[in-house]
Backbone as a chain_set.jsonl record, in Angstrom:
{"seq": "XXXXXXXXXXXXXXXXXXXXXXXXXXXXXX", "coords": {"N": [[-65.792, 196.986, 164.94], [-66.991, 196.661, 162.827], [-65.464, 198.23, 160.947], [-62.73, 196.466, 160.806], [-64.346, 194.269, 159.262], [-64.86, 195.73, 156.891], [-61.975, 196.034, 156.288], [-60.841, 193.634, 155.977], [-62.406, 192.37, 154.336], [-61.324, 194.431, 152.131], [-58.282, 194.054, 152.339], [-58.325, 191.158, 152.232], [-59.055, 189.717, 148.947], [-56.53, 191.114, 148.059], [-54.247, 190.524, 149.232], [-54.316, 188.037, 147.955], [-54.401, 188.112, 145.363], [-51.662, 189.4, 145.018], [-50.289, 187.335, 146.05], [-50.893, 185.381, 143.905], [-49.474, 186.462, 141.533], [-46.858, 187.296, 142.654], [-46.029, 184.089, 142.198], [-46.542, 183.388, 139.778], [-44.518, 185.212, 138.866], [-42.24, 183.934, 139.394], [-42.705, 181.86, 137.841], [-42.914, 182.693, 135.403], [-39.932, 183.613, 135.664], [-38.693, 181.244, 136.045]], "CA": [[-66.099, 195.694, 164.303], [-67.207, 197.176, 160.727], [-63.762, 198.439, 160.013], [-62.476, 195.147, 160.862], [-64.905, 193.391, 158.468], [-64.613, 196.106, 155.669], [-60.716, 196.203, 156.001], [-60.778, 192.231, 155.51], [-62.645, 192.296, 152.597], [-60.3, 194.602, 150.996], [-57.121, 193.063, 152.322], [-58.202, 189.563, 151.677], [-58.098, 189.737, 147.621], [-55.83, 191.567, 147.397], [-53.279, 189.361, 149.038], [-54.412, 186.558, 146.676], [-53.626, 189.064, 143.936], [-49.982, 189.421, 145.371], [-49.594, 185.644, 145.876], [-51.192, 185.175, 142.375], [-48.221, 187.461, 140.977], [-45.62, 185.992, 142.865], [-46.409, 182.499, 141.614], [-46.582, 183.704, 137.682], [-43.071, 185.838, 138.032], [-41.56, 183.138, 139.341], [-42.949, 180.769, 136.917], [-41.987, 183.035, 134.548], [-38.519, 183.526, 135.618], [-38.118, 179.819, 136.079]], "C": [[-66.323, 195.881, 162.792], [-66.207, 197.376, 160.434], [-63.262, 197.463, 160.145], [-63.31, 194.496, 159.718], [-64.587, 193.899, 157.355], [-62.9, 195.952, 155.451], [-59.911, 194.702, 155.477], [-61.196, 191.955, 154.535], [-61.912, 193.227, 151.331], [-59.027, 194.234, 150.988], [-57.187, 192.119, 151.493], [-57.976, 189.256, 150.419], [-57.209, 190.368, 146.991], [-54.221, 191.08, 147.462], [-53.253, 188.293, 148.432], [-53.954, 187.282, 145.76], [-52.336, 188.37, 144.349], [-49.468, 187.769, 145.254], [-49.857, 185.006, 144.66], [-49.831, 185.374, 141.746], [-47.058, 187.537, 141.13], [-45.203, 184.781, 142.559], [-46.54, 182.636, 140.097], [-45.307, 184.27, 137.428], [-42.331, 184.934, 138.624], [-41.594, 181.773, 138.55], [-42.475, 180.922, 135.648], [-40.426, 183.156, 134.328], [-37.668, 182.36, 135.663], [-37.664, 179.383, 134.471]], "O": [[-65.837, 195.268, 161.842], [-65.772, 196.693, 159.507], [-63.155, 197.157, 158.957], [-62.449, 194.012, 158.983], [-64.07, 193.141, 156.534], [-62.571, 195.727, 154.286], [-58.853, 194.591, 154.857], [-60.549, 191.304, 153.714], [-61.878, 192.984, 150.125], [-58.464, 194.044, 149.91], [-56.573, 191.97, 150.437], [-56.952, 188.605, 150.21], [-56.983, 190.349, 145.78], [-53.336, 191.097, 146.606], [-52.245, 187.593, 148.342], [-52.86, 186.939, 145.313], [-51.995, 187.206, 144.138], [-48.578, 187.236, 144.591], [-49.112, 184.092, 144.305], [-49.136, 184.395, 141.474], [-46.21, 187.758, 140.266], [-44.021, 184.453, 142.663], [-46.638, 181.628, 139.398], [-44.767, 184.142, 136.329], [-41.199, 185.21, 138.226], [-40.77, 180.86, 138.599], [-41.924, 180.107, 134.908], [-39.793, 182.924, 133.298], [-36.457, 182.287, 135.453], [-37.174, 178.276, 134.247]]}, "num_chains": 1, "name": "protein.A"}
């Protein structure tokens, strides 16, 4: 259950990063 909770809290922003960064180089490349 702890590795589950800790492995979600470092997943979780870090896929907002990624979808951040996807959404700016395509804004840029637009």
């Amino acid at each position: 259950m702890e590795a589950r909770l800790v492995w979600g809290v470092l997943v979780g922003p870090l896929r907002v990063l990624c979808v951040l960064c996807c959404l700016l180089g395509r804004a840029i490349a637009a």
